[in-house]
C-alpha positions in Angstrom: 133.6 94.6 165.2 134.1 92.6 168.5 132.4 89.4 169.3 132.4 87.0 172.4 130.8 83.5 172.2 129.8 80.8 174.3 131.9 77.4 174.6 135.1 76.2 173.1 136.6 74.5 170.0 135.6 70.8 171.2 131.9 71.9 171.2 131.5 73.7 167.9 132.9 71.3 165.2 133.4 73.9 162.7 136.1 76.0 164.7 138.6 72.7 164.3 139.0 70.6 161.0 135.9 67.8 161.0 136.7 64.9 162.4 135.0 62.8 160.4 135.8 60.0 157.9 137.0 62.2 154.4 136.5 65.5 156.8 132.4 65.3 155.8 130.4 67.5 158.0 129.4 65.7 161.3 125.8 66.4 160.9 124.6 64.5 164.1 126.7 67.1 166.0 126.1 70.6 164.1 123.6 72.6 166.2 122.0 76.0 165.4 124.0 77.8 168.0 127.0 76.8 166.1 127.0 79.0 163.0 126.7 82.0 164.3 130.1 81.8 166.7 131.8 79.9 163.6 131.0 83.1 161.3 132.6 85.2 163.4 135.9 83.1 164.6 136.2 82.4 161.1 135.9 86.5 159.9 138.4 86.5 162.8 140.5 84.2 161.6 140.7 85.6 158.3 141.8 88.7 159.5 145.0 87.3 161.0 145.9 85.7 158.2 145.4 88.7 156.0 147.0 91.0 158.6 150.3 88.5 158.7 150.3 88.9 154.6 150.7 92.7 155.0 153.0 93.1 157.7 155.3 90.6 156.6 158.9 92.0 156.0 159.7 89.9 153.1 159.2 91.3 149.2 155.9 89.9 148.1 155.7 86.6 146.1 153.6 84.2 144.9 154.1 82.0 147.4 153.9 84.1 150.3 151.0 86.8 149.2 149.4 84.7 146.5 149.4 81.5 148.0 148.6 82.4 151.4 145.5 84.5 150.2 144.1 81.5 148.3 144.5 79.6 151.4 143.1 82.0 153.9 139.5 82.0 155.6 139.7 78.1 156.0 137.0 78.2 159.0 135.0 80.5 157.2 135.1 78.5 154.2 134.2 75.2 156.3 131.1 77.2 158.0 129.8 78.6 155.5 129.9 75.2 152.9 127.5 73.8 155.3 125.1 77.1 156.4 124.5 77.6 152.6 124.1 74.1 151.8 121.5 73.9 154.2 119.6 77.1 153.8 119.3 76.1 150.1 118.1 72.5 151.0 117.2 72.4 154.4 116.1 75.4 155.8 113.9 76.5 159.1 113.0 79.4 160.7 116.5 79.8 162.4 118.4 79.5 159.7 116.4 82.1 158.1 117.1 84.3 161.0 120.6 83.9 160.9 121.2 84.3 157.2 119.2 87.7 157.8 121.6 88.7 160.9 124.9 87.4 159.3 124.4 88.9 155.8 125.6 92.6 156.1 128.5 91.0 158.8 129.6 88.7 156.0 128.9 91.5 153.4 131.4 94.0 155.0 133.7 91.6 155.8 134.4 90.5 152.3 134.5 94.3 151.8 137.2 94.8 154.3 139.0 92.1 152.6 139.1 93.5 149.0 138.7 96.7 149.5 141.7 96.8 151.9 144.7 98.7 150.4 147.2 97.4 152.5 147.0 94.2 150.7 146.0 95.1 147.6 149.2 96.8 147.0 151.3 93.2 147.9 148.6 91.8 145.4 149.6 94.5 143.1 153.0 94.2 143.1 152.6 90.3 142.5 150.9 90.8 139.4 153.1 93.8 138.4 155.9 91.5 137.9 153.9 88.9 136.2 155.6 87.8 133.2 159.0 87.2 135.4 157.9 85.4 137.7 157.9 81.9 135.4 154.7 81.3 136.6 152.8 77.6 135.3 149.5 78.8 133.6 147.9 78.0 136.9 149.3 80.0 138.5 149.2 82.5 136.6 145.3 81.7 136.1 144.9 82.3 139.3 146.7 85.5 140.2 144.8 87.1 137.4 141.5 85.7 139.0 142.9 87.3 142.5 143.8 90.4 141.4 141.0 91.1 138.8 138.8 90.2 142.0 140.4 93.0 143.7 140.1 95.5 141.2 136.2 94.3 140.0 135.6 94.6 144.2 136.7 98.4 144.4 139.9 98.3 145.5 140.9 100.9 142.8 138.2 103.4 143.7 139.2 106.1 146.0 137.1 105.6 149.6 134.1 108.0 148.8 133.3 105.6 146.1 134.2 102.4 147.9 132.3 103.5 150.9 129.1 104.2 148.6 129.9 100.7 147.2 129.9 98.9 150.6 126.6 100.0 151.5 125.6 98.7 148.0 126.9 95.6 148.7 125.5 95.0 151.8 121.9 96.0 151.1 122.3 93.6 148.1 123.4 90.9 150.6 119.7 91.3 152.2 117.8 91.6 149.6 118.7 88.8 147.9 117.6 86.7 151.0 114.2 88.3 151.2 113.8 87.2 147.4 114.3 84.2 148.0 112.6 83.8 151.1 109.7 84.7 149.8 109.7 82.5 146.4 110.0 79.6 148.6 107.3 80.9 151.2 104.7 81.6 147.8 105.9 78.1 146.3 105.1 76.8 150.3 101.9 78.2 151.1 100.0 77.0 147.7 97.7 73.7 148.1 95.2 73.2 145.5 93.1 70.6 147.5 91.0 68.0 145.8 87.8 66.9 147.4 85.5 65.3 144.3 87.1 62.2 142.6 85.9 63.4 139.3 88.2 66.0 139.1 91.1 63.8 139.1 89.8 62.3 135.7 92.7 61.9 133.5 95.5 61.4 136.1 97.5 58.6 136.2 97.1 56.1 139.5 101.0 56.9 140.7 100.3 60.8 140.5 97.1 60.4 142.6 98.3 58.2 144.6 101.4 60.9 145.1 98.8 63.4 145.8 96.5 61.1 148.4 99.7 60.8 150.4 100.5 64.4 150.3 97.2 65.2 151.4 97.6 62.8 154.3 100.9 64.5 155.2 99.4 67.5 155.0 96.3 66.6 157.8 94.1 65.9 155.0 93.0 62.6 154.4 90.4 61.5 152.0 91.8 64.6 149.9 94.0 64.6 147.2 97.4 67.8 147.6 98.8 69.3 144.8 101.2 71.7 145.0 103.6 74.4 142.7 106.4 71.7 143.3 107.7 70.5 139.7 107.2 66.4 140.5 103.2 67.6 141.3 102.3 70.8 139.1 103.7 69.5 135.5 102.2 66.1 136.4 98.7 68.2 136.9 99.3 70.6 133.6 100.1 67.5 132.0 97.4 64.9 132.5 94.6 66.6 134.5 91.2 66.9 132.4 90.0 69.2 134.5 91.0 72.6 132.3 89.7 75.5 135.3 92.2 73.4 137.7 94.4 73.2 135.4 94.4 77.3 134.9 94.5 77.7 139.0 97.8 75.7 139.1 99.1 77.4 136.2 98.3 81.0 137.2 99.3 80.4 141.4 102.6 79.3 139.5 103.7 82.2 137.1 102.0 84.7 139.6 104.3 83.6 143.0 105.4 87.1 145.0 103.5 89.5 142.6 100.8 89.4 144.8 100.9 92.8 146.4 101.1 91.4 149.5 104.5 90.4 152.3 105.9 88.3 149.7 105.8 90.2 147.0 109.1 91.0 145.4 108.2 93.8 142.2 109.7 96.3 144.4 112.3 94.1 145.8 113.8 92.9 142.1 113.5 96.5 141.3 115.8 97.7 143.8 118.2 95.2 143.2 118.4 95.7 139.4 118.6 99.7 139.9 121.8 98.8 142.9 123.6 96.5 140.4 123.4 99.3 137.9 125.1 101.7 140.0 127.8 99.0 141.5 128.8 98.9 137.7 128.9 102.2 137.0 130.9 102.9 139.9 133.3 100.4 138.6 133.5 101.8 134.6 131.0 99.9 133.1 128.6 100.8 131.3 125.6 98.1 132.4 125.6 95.5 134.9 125.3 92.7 132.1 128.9 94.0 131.0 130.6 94.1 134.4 129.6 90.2 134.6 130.1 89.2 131.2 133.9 90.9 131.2 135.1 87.7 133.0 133.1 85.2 131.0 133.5 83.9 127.5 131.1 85.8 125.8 133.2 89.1 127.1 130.3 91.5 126.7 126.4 91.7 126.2 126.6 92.3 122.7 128.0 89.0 121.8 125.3 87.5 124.0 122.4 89.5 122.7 123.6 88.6 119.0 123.7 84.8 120.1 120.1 84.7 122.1 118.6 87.1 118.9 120.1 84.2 116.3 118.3 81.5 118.4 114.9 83.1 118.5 114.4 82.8 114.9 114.8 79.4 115.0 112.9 78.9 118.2 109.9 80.8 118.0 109.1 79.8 114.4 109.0 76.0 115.6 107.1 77.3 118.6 104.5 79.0 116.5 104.4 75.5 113.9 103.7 73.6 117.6 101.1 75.9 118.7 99.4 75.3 115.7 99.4 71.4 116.0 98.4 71.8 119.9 95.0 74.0 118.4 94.0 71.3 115.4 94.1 68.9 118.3 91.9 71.0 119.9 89.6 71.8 117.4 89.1 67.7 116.7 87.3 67.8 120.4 84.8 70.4 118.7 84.6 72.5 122.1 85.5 75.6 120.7 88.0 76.2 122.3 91.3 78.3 121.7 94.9 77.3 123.3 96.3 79.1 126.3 99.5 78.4 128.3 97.9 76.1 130.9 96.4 74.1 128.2 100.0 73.4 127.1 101.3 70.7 128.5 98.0 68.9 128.2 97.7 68.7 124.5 101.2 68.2 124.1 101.0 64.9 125.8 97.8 64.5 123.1 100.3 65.3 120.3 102.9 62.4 121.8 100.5 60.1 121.8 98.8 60.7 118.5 102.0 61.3 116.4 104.5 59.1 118.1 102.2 56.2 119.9 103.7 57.2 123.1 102.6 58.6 126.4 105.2 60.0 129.3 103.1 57.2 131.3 104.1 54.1 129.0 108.1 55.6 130.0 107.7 56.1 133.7 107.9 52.4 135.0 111.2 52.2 133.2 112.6 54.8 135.1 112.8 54.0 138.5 115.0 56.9 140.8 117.4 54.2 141.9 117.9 52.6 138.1 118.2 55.9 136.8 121.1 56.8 139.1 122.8 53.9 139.4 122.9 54.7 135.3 124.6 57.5 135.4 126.9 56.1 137.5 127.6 53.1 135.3 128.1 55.7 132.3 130.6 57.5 134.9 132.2 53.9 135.5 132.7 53.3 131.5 133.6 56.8 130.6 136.6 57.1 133.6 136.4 54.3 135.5 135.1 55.8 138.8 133.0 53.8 141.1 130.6 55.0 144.2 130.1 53.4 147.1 127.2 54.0 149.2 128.4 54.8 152.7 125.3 54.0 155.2 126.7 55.3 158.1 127.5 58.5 157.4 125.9 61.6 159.0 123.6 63.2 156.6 121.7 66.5 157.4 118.0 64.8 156.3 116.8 60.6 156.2 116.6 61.6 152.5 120.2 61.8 151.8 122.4 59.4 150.4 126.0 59.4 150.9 128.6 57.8 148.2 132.1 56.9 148.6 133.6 57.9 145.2 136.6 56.2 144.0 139.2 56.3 141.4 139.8 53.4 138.7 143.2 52.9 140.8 141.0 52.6 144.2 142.2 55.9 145.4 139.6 57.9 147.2 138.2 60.9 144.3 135.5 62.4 147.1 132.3 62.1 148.8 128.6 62.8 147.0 125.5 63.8 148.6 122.0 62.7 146.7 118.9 64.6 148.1 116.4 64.0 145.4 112.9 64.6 147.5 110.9 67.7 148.0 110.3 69.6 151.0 109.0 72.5 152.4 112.6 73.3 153.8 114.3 73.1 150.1 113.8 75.3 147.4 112.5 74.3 144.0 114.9 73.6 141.0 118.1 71.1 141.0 121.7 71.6 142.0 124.8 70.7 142.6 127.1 72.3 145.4 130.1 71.9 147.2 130.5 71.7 150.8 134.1 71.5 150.7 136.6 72.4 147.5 139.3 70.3 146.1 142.7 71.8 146.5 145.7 69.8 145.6 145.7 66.6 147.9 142.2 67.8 149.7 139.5 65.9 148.2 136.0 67.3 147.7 132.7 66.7 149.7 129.6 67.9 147.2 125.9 67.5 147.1 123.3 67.1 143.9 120.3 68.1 145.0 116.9 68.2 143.2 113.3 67.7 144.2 111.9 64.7 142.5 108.9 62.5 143.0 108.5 61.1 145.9 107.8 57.3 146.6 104.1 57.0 147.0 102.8 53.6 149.1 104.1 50.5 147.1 105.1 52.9 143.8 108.9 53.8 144.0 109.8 57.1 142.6 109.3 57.0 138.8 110.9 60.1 136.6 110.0 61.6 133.6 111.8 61.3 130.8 113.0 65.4 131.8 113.6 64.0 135.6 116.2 61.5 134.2 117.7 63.9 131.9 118.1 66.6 135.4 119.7 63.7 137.4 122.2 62.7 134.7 122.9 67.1 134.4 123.8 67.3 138.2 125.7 64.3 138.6 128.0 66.5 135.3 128.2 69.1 137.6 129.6 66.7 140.0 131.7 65.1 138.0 133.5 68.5 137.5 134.1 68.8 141.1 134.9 65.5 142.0 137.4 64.7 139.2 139.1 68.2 140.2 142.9 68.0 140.0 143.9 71.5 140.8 146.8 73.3 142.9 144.7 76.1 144.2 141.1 76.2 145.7 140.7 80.1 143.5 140.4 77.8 139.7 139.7 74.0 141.3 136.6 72.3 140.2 133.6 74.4 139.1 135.5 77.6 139.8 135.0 78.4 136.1 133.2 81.0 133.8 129.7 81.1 134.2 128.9 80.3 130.6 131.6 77.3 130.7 130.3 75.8 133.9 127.3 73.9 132.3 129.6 71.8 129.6 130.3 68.9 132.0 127.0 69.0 133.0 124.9 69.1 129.9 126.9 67.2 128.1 126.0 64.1 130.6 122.5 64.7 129.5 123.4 63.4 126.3 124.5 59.1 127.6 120.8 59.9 129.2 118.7 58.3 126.6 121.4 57.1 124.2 119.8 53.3 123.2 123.2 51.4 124.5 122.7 53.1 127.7 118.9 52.8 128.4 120.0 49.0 127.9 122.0 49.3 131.3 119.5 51.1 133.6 115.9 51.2 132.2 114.3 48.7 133.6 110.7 47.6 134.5 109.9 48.4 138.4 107.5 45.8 138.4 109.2 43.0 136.1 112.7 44.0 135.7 112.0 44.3 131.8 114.6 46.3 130.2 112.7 48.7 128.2 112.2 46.9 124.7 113.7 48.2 121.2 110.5 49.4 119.9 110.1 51.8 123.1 113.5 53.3 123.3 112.8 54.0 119.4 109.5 55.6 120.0 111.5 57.8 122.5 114.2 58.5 120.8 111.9 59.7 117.8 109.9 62.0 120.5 113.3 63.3 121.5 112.8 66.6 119.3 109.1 67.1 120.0 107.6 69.9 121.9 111.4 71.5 121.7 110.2 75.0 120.1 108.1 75.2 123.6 111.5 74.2 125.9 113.7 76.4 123.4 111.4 79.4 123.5 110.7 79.9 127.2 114.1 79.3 128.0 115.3 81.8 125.5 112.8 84.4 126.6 113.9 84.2 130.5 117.6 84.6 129.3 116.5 87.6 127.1 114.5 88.9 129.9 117.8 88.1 132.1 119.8 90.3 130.1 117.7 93.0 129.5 117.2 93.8 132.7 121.0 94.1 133.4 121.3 95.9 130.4 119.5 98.8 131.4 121.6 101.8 131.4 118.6 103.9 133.4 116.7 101.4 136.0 115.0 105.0 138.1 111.2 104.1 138.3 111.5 100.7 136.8 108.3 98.9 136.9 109.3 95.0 136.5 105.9 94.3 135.5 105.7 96.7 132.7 109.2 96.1 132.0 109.1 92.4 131.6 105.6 92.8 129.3 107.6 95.4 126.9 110.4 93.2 126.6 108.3 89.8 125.9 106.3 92.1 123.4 109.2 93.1 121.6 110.7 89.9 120.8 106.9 88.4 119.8 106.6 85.7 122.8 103.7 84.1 122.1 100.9 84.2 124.8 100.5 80.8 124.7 103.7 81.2 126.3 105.2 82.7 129.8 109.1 82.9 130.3 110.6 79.7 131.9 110.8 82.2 134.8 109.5 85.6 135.3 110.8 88.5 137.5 109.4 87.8 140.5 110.7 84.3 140.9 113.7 84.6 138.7 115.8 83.1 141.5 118.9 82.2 139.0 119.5 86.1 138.5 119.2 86.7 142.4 122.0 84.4 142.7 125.2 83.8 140.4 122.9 83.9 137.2 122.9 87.5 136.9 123.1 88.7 133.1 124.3 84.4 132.9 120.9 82.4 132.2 122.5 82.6 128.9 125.0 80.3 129.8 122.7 77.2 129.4 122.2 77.7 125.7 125.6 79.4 125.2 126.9 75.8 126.8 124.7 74.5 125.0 127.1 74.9 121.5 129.6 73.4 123.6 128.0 70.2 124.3 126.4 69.1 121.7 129.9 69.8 119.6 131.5 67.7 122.0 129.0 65.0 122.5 129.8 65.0 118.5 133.3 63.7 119.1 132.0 60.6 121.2 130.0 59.9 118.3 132.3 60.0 116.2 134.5 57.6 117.8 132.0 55.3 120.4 129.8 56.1 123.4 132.9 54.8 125.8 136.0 55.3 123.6 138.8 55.6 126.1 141.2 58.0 124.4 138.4 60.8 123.7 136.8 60.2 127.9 140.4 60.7 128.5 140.9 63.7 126.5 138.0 65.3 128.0 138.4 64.4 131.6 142.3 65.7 131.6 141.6 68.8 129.1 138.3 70.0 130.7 137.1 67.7 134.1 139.9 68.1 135.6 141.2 71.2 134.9 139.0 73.4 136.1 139.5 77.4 136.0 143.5 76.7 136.0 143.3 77.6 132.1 141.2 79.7 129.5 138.1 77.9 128.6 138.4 78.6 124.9 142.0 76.6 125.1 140.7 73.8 127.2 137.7 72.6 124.8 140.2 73.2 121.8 142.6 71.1 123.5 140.0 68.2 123.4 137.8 68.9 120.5 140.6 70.1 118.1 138.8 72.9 117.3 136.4 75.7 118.7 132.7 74.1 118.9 130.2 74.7 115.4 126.8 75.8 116.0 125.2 72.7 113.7 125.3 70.0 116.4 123.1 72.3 118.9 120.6 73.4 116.2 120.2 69.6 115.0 119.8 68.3 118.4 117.3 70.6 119.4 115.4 70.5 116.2 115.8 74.1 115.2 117.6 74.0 111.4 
């Protein structure tokens, strides 16, 4: 493919390195008529590089085939940090476009890289001679991520089978775009408008006030906005009185693209389910779920399946024990009525109050979005002696992001962190953390938490909930992975880890969350600068448990659903609806209860959750083992910070997972710690 484009290096900034302070994106200068000539200089570029590997004279090495590969594509790399950054978090109409137009390009040139036999035989003679090359176990890591990439990409299959699997690959490319798309353009287009005061009986005054200046935003005022946003429909579920608005939010919700209508993805997931099937087979496995899990530490499905099946014994028993205490409350208000799902959230928050004196309300003040960060970076202060600076001045790509300067307990610079904590139409729903630029020996990294909490509302600053705080402390984990990096190769540096490794840093930062010593140190009164009192933090400490059959249960069905549908060994004529019904009835979900996400806006599998929602729960064993050892020795003990930061933080892929926690922990993880801290024994 040739391509001409307008202008020169000095007026696109990605075709040169940035020229910004710690290379961060120059934001203020980045223009939509950029990406498109950087994609294809970079695919360009790339080429070269690759072309100079083959054609080289010299008897292929690690340095000079290994090495070089690893490091190739550095424009395209730069490009696309920011493009899928922004279309993620920031995305418009001509974005969209573009991510439309560029993914089959981008599709089949990754293709033409991996599926090029030229090079794969250099790659292949590399990894023939393995074992005498006195490789470090970096290295070796990641010449057996390379040429296990090559080999899961095709590059073994003879070309009537990698020709069938480019085509795959590139209608995969745009249908994962239209999925998406049209999550964000369902979770967009829903406004349940509120015109009588009486039907705001039971909210409190931040979340109306919240909604009053939506409504305003939205050309509305006098009205009150909600909307399928997290910070605005769990508020709703959770407080609202009014139970036939509480059943609209609920159902507009779990129904988003399975409405028969442009954005309606049934027949979108089905195709994309039955594709993966047959990119598997044509690679020797079996199912999708076990051409994903082979590079993971799980291995294969059945280990998975055995894990999620163990947990939902424990789960939906406490679920059912919780549904029962949500229908005596119920049945106290003499209505006659029975409990459904949207009623869920609502007598929960009765239960709390009832059997623990507390109300999500009493907490909020206390967690102020600036107190609660400036927390977790305290806890990051104590744990490895980081600090972050926030850097004013630097280019951001919206007035909601915040910019930090992160430095090492020596004063050397450790990278630079984005915060984008608001909601928008332009950002899709959930939390996450991202790179725009990897660590790779010397080369610090530039990443971004993003999540979509609520907003600040007239003279009320954003206040989380007590699951908001928890979120913020998991990203900034995340974070912490990338940013304390200390890796050779960009292949294993940072989160470049097995998917069902990759949430250990971050969940286990949820744990320093509500610890007492630490709500001490951030959990303050907005109002009077109280630190929350003793006999609050032990009321929430005691609620810590509660409602966790619900979170357990819906969490477990999605992954179960998750896996399921890449374990199919037949997908012709799937029906997702029927499908996803069958496989809910089968385990015994509850009504009462829908799967944290269903098909149609099961965006985690569209992406690089595929047959690895698992992972959470999976990780899950892992953190709570190792949040064990902090216990065991203090919240901020030096040596076992240390011990984790250098066996896990730092380390990235570069090693096996298994070896890395056993390093620190001494052991592989026990089950006992996760049960017990989610309730389930």
């Amino acid at each position: 493919m040739t391509y001409s484009y307008a202008g020169n290096t000095e007026r696109n900034p990605f075709l040169t390195e940035f020229k910004t302070q710690f290379n961060a994106p120059p934001f203020d200068q980045i223009k939509i008529e950029h990406y498109e000539p950087a994609f294809m200089e970079g695919i360009r570029q790339q080429k070269s590089e690759l072309k100079a590997i083959i054609v080289n004279k010299e008897k292929p090495t690690f340095k000079n085939t290994i090495v070089t590969f690893d490091n190739s594509g550095e424009i395209l790399r730069r490009v696309e940090g920011v493009f899928f950054n922004l279309t993620e978090a920031e995305t418009n109409d001509s974005l969209t476009a573009i991510s439309i137009k560029m993914a089959p390009v981008l599709s089949e040139h990754n293709d033409n890289v991996y599926l090029n036999k030229a090079l794969f035989k250099r790659i292949n003679a590399v990894y023939a001679q393995k074992k005498f090359l006195k490789l470090t176990r970096e290295q070796e890591r990641l010449l057996d991520r390379i040429y296990k990439k090559f080999i899961r990409s095709g590059a073994a299959l003879d070309a009537q089978k990698q020709a069938r699997l480019r085509q795959i690959n590139k209608d995969l490319s745009i249908l994962g775009i239209d999925f998406s798309n049209h999550v964000l353009n369902e979770t967009n287009a829903y406004q349940l408008v509120v015109s009588d005061k009486k039907d705001l009986s039971g909210l409190p005054e931040w979340f109306i006030q919240s909604a009053s200046e939506d409504a305003k935003a939205h050309g509305k005022p006098g009205k009150w906005v909600f909307t399928l946003q997290s910070s605005s429909r769990l508020p709703f579920l959770q407080y609202a009185d009014n139970r036939n608005l509480r059943e609209q939010v609920y159902t507009a919700y779990i129904n988003r693209a399975n409405k028969g209508d442009k954005n309606d993805n049934k027949a979108i997931i089905s195709r994309i389910i039955t594709l993966r099937l047959e990119k598997a087979n044509l690679l020797g496995f079996d199912n999708y779920a076990n051409f994903v899990l082979d590079q993971n530490m799980a291995k294969n499905s059945d280990t998975v399946m055995n894990f999620l099946n163990k947990l939902w014994g424990y789960s939906i028993v406490n679920a059912k024990k919780e549904a029962a205490e949500l229908q005596k409350i119920m049945d106290k208000e003499g209505k006659g009525e029975k409990l459904v799902a949207w009623d869920w959230w609502y007598y929960s928050e009765k239960v709390r109050q009832e059997k623990y004196n507390l109300s999500e309300d009493e907490l909020k003040p206390y967690f102020k979005l600036e107190n609660v960060r400036e927390g977790a970076f305290a806890v990051a202060n104590k744990l490895y002696g980081i600090t972050l600076t926030e850097m004013k001045n630097m280019p951001v790509y919206h007035p909601d992001v915040k910019a930090f300067d992160v430095k090492d307990s020596n004063g050397s610079h450790l990278g630079l962190l984005y915060l984008d904590y608001f909601p928008r139409p332009g950002k899709r729903g959930g939390a996450w953390m991202n790179n725009y630029k990897d660590q790779c020996g010397a080369v610090r990294p530039v990443i971004c938490n993003v999540a979509s909490f609520t907003k600040p509302a007239g003279e009320i600053p954003s206040l989380l909930t007590v699951d908001e705080v928890q979120t913020l402390f998991h990203e900034f984990g995340h974070a912490l992975h990338g940013l304390l990096s200390k890796c050779n190769y960009v292949g294993v540096s940072g989160t470049n880890v097995a998917r069902d490794f990759v949430e250990l840093p971050s969940q286990v930062m949820e744990h320093w969350a509500t610890e007492p010593e630490v709500l001490k140190m951030y959990a303050k009164n907005y109002k009077t600068g109280e630190v929350m009192p003793d006999s609050l933090i032990q009321k929430l400490n005691k609620q810590m448990l509660f409602n966790q059959g619900f979170m357990t249960t819906e969490l477990l069905a999605a992954a179960i659903l998750d896996m399921e549908l890449h374990n199919l060994k037949d997908a012709k004529g799937l029906d997702i609806i029927d499908f996803e019904k069958k496989t809910m009835d089968k385990i015994g979900l509850i009504p009462e209860i829908a799967p944290r996400y269903r098909c149609t806006y099961f965006n985690h599998i569209i992406g690089e959750y595929a047959a690895g929602y698992y992972s959470y729960l999976w990780a899950n064993v892992l953190d709570s083992d190792a949040f064990e050892a902090f216990k065991e020795h203090g919240l901020f003990d030096k040596a076992t910070a240390t011990a984790f930061r250098t066996n896990v933080l730092e380390k990235g892929g570069s090693e096996e997972p298994m070896e890395l926690y056993k390093r620190f922990r001494g052991a592989e993880p026990k089950l006992e710690p996760m049960l017990k801290d989610r309730g389930l024994q």
